[in-house]
C-alpha positions as CSV (number, residue, x, y, z in Angstrom):
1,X,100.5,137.9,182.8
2,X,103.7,135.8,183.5
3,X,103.2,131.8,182.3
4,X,104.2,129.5,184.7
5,X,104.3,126.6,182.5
6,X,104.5,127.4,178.3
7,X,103.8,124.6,176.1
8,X,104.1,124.2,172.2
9,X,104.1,120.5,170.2
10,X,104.9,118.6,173.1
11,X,104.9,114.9,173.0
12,X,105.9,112.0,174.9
13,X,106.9,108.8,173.4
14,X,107.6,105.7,175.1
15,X,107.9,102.4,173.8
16,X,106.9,103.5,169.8
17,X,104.0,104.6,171.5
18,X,103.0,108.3,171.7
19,X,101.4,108.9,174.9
20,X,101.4,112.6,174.4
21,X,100.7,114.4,171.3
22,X,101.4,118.1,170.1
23,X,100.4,119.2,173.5
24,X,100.0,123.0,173.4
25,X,99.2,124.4,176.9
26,X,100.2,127.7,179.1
27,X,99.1,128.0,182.5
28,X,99.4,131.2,183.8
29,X,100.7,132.5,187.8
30,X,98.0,132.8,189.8
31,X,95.8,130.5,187.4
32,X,94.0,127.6,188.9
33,X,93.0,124.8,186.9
34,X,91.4,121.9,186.5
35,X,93.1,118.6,184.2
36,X,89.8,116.3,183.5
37,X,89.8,113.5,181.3
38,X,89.4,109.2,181.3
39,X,91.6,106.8,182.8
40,X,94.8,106.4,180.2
41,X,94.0,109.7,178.9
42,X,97.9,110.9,179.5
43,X,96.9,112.9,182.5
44,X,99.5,111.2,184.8
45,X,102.1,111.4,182.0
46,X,101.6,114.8,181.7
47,X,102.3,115.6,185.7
48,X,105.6,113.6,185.0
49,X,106.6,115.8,182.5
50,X,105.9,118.7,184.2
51,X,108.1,117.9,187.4
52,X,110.8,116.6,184.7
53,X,110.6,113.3,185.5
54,X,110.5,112.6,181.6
55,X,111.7,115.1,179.1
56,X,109.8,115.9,175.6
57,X,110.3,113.4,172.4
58,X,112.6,115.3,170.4
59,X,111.6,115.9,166.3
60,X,114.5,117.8,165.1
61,X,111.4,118.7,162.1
62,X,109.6,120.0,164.8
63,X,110.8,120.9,168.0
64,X,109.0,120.8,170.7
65,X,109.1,124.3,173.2
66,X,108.5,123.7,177.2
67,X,109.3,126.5,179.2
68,X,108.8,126.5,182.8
69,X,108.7,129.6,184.9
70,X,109.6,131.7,181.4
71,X,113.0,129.0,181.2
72,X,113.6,126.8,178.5
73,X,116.7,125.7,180.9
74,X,115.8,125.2,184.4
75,X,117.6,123.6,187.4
76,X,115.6,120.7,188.7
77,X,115.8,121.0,191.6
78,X,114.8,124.8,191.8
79,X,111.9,123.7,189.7
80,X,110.9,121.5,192.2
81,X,111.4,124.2,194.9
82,X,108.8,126.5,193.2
83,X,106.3,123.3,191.8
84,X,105.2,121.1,194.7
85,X,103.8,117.5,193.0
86,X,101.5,115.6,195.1
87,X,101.3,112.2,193.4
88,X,99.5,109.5,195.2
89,X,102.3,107.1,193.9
90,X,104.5,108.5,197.1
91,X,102.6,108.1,199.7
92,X,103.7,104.0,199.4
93,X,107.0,105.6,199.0
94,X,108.2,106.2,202.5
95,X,108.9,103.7,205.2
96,X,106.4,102.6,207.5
97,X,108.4,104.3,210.5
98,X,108.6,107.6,208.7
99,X,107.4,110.1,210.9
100,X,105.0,113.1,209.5
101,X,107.8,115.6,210.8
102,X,110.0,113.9,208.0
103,X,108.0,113.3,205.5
104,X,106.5,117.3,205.6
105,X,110.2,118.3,206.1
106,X,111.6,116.2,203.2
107,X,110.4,118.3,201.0
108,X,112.8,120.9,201.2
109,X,115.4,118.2,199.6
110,X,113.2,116.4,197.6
111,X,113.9,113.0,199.0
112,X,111.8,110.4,200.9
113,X,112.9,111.2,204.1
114,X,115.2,113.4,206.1
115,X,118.6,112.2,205.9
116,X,122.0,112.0,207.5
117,X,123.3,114.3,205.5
118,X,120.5,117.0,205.3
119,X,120.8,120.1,207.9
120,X,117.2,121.2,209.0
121,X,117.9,125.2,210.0
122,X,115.4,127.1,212.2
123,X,113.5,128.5,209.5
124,X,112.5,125.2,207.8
125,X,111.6,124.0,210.9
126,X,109.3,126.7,211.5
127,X,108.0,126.4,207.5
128,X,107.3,122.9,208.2
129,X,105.3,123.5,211.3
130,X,103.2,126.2,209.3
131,X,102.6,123.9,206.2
132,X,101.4,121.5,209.2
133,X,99.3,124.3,210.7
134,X,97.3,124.8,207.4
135,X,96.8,121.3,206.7
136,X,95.8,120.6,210.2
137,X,98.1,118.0,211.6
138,X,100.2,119.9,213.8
139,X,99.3,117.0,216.3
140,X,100.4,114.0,214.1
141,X,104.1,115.3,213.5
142,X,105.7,112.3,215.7
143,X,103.3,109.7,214.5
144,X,105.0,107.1,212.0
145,X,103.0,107.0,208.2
146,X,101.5,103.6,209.2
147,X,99.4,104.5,211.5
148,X,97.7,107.1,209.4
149,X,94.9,107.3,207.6
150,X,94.2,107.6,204.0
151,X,92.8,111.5,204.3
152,X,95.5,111.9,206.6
153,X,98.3,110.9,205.0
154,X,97.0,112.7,201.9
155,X,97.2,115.9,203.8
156,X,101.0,115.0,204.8
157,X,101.8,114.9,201.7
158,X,100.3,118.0,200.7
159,X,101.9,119.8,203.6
160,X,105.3,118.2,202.3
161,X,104.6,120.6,199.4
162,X,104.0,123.5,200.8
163,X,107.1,123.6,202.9
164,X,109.2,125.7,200.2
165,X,106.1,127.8,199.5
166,X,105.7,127.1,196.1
167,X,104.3,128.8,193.3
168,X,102.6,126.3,192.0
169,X,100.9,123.3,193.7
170,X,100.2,120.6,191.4
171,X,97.5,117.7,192.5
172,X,97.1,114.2,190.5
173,X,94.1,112.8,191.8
174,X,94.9,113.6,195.3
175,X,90.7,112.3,196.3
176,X,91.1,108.8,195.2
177,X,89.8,106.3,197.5
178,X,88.4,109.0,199.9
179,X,84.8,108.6,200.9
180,X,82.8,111.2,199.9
181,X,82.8,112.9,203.4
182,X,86.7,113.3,203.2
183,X,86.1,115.0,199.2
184,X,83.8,117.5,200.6
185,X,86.5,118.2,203.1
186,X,89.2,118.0,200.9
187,X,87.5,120.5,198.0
188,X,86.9,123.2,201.2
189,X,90.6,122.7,202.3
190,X,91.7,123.3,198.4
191,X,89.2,126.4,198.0
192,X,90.6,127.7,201.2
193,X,94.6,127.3,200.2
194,X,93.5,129.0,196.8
195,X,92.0,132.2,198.8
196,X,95.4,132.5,200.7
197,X,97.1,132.5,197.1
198,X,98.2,128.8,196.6
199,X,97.8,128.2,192.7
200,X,96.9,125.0,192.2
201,X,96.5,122.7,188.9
202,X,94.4,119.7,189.9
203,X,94.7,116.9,187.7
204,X,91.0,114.4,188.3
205,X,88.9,112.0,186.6
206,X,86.1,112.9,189.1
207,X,83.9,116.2,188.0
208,X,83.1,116.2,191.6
209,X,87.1,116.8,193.0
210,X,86.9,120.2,191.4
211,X,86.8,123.1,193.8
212,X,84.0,125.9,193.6
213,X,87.0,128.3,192.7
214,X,88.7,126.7,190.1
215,X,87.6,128.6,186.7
216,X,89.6,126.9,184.2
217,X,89.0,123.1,182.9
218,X,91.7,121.1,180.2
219,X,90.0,118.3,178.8
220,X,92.5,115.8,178.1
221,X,91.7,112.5,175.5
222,X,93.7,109.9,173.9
223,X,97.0,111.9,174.8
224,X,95.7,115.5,173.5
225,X,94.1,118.3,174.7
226,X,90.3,117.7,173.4
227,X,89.4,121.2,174.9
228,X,90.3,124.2,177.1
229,X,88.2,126.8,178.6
230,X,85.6,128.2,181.0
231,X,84.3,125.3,183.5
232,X,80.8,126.6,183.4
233,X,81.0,126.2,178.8
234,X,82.8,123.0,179.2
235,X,81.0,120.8,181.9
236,X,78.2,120.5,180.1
237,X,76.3,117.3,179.3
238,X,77.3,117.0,175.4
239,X,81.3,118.2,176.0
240,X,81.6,116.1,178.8
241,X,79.8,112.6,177.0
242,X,82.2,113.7,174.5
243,X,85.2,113.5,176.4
244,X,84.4,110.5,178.1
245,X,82.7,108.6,175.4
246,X,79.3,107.9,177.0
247,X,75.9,109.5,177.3
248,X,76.8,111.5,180.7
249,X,74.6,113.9,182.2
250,X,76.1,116.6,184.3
251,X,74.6,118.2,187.5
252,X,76.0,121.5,189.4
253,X,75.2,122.5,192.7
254,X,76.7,125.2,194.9
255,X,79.2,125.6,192.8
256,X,80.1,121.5,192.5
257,X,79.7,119.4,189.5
258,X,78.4,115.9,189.7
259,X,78.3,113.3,186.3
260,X,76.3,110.2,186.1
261,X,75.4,108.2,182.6
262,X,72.5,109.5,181.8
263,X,69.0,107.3,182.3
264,X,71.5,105.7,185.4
């Protein structure tokens, strides 16, 4: 199978500090996956580097390889074209006035809004109406981003993805601060983009954010990956207090896993 994303001895260092070490990871197309680990596990840093928001630490003893779409050179941009990022850090991004049209349809240029000097054709007009569509808010494209709600304007921005029909959708934490009504309707929305083909690498502290049809878990810890496999060998009680440092107990139901500490 062709790897959409190829990593070997990555790190990221910032400040003397490695937040990332020696990451080796390839995620396949077509693969759906699950990124689990604690707060300030590297989880976020690692969705930075992906996107190429921050490049690799560079050991000339070492070198790190990150390849992504089978390139070790890629055009940013085009990267960004074929990856759509939903980070929870932009939905504070646009201005308060920003319609949902613009915020869905800036996503073909990668800005924060749709700008004098961007040309909307027929076609992306059409693509952003669809990406509306199947995130059901067709009927809140001339609304302005402050009068939306939380599970609304996390479904914006998710539709602001899918405009260029990406390859690869890639979610950090895109549950938090939903009530756990919304998560059950947001793990059916995800389960439901993965059956029309969406890939999708979710990236979660939450056990419970994982859709039913995501196989695949990466435990991440202390800046490494601590393990990578099955969900159903991995999200057990022991691998899981493990990861999280705690006596955890782990629950499935219908396909959903729950933690609590255990004796809680």
């Amino acid at each position: 199978m062709d790897k959409a994303l190829e990593l070997r001895n990555v790190s990221v260092v910032r400040g003397g500090d490695r937040i990332l070490s020696g990451i080796d990871l390839d995620i396949f197309k077509g693969e759906n996956v699950a990124v689990i680990g604690p707060n300030g596990s590297g989880k976020t840093t690692l969705i930075k580097l992906l996107r190429g928001d921050i490049r690799p630490y560079y050991d000339e003893d070492s070198p790190a390889v990150m390849r992504i779409f089978g390139q070790d050179r890629w055009n940013l941009f085009e990267v960004r074209g074929r990856m759509g990022v939903v980070s929870m850090d932009l939905q504070s991004m646009f201005r308060a006035d920003t319609t949902v049209a613009e915020v869905v349809c800036s996503g073909f240029f990668n800005s924060l809004d749709v700008f004098r000097n961007h040309s909307l054709t027929d076609d992306m007009r059409r693509a952003a109406l669809e990406a509306a569509v199947t995130m059901g808010i067709e009927d809140l494209m001339s609304r302005p981003t402050e009068n939306l709600s939380l599970g609304e304007m996390r479904r914006t921005l998710i539709a602001r993805a899918l405009v260029t029909k990406p390859d690869l959708l890639v979610l950090d934490e895109p549950m938090t601060g939903l009530d756990i009504v919304m998560r059950s309707k947001f793990r059916a929305m995800f389960d439901i983009l993965i059956g029309t083909g969406v890939s999708i690498v979710m990236v979660t502290h939450e056990l419970t954010d994982i859709p039913s049809s995501v196989r695949r878990v990466v435990m991440v810890r202390d800046g490494a990956i601590f393990a990578d496999g099955p969900k159903e060998e991995l999200l057990t009680d022991d691998k899981v207090s493990d990861l999280y440092g705690e006596p955890i107990e782990v629950e499935v139901s219908d396909g959903i896993y729950r933690m609590h500490l255990r004796g809680a």
